[in-house]
C-alpha positions in Angstrom: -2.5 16.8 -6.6 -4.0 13.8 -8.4 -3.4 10.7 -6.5 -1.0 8.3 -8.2 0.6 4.8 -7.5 4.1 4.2 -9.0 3.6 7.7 -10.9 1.4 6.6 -13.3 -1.9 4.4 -11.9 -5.3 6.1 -11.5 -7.0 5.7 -7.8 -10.5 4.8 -8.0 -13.3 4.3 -5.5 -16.5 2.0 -6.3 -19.3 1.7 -4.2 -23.3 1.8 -4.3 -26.1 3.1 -2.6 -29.8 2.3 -2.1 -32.6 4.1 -3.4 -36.2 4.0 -2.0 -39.2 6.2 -4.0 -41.9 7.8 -1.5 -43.9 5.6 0.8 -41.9 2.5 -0.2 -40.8 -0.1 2.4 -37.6 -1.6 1.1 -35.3 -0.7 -1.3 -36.2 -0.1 -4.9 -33.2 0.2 -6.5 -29.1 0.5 -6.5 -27.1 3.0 -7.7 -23.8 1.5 -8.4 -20.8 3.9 -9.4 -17.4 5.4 -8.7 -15.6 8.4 -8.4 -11.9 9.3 -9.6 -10.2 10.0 -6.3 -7.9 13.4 -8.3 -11.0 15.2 -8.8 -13.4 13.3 -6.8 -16.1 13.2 -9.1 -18.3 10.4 -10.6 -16.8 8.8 -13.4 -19.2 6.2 -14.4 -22.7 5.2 -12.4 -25.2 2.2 -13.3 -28.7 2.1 -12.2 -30.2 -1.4 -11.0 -33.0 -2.9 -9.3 -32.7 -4.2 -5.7 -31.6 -7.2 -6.4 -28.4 -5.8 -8.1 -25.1 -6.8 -6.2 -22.1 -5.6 -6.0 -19.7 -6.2 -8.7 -16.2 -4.8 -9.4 -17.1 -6.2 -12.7 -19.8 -3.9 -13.7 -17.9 -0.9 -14.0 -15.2 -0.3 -16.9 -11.7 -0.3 -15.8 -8.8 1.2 -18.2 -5.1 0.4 -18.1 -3.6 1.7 -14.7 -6.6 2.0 -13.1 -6.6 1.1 -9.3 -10.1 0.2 -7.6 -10.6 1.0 -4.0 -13.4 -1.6 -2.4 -14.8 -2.3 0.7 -15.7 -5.5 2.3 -18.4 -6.7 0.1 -16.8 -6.2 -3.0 -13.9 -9.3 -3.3 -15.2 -11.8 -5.4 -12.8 -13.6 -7.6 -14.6 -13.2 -11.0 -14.6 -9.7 -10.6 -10.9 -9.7 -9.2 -10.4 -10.9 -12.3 -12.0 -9.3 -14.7 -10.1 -6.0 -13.3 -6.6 -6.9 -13.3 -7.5 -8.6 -17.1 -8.2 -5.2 -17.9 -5.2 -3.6 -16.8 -6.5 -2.6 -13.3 -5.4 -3.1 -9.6 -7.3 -3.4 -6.2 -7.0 -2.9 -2.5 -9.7 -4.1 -1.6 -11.2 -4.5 2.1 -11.1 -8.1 3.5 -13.9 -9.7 5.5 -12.3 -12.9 8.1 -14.6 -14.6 6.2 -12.8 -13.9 2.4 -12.7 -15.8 -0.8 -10.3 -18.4 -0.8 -6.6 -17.4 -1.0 -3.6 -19.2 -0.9 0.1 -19.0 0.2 3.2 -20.4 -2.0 2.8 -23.5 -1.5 -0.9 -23.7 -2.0 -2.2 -24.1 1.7 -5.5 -22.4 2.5 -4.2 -18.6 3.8 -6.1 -16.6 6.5 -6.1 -13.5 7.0 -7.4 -13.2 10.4 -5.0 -16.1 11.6 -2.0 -14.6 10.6 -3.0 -11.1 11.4 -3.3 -12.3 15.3 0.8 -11.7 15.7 0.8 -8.2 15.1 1.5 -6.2 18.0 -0.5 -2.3 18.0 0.5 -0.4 15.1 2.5 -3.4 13.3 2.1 -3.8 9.4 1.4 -7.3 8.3 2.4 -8.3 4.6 1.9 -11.5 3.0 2.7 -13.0 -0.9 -1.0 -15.2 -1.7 -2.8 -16.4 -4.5 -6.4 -15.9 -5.1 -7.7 -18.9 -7.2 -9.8 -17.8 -9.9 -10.3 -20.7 -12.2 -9.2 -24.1 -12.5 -5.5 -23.1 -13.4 -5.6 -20.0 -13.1 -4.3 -17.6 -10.3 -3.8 -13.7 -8.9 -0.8 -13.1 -7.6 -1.2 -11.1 -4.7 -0.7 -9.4 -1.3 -2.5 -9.5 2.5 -1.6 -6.4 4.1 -2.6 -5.9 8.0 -2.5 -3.6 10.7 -3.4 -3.9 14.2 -5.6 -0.9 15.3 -4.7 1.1 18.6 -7.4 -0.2 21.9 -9.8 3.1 21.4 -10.5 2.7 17.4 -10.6 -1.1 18.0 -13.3 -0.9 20.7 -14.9 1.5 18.4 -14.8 -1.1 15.2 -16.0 -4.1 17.6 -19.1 -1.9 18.9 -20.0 -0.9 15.4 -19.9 -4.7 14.9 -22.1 -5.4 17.3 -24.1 -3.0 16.6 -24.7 -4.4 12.9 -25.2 -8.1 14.2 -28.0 -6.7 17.0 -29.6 -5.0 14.2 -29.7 -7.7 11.6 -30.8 -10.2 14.7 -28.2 -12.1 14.8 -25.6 -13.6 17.5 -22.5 -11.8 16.6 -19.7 -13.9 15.6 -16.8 -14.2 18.1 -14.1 -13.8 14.9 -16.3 -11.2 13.4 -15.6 -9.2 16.7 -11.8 -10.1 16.7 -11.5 -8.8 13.2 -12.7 -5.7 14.1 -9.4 -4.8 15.6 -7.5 -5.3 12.1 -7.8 -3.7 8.8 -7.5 -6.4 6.2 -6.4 -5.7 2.7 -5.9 -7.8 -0.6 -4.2 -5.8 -3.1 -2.5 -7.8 -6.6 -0.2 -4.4 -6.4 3.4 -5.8 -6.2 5.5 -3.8 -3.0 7.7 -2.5 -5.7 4.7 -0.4 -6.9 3.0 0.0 -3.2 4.9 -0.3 0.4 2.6 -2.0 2.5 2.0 0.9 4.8 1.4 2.9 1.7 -1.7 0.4 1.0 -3.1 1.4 4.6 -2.9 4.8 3.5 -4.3 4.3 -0.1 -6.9 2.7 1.5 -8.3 5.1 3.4 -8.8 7.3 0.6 -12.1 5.7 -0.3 -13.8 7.5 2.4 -13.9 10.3 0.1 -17.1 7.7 -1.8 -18.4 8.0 1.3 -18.4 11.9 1.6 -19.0 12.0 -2.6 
């Protein structure tokens, strides 16, 4: 059965991938594209150099769609340009996100507010993610704590990642580790919070794909 939000939205994943031709020492180029999560296959794919980032704004988004992004993806252009189309997110948070506020306009962090969940406990928070001078997303944080064994798991992976790129791993970037962080602009009428979680998880299958 196709995947659907509030029995009509489309789940999407988007992602890219590096390309290297023989003998070459970096990366040559980026495939960009994403698949449609009800019958996992590629829907639309763009081919760039290596220099090509990440955008949620190069692929095209129809009405209902919903766009499942990791970590690198949450920019607010591109948050924009989606939901201007008629699109959604969840989209993976890094501690270090794009500026979002709560209701009364006070810098909001994720990571901060994420510390009082106990094991297990679903976080879920009304922000705003500035886009322009006056203009705003509504939207959601949603949180969960992960059990001790898949939060060791997450912080050595971390480490892991900061040894390899050189670098002294940042103390925060281990505590996040232990939470899954999630913006969404999907109201909780449409998506419960521990509904996101479990959307979210879905774009594994780009992974697989």
């Amino acid at each position: 059965e196709q995947p659907r939000v509030d029995g009509s939205r489309r789940l999407r994943a988007i992602d890219s991938t590096t390309i290297q031709q023989p003998a070459s020492k970096g990366t040559d180029w980026r495939l960009h594209y994403t698949i449609d999560l009800g019958t996992l296959g590629c829907d639309w794919y763009q081919l760039t150099d290596e220099k090509g980032a990440e955008l949620l704004e190069r692929a095209p988004v129809k009405k209902g769609d919903v766009l499942l992004a990791d970590r690198n993806f949450l920019r607010p252009l591109g948050a924009h340009a989606v939901v201007a189309a008629g699109g959604d997110l969840v989209v993976r948070l890094r501690w270090t996100h794009s500026l979002l506020t709560d209701a009364n306009g006070k810098r909001f962090k994720a990571l901060a507010h994420a510390r009082r969940l106990r094991v297990g406990q679903v976080g879920d928070w009304s922000v705003q993610l500035p886009v322009l001078k006056h203009e705003l997303i509504e939207g959601r944080v949603v949180a969960l704590r992960l059990p001790a064994p898949l939060a060791a798991k997450a912080e050595r992976r971390a480490l892991r990642s900061s040894q390899k790129k050189q670098k002294t791993p940042d103390k925060r970037s281990l505590e996040a580790a232990h939470f899954v962080l999630i913006f969404t602009p999907l109201p909780r009428a449409a998506l419960a919070a521990a509904a996101v979680l479990e959307h979210y998880r879905c774009r594994g299958q780009i992974e697989l794909g």
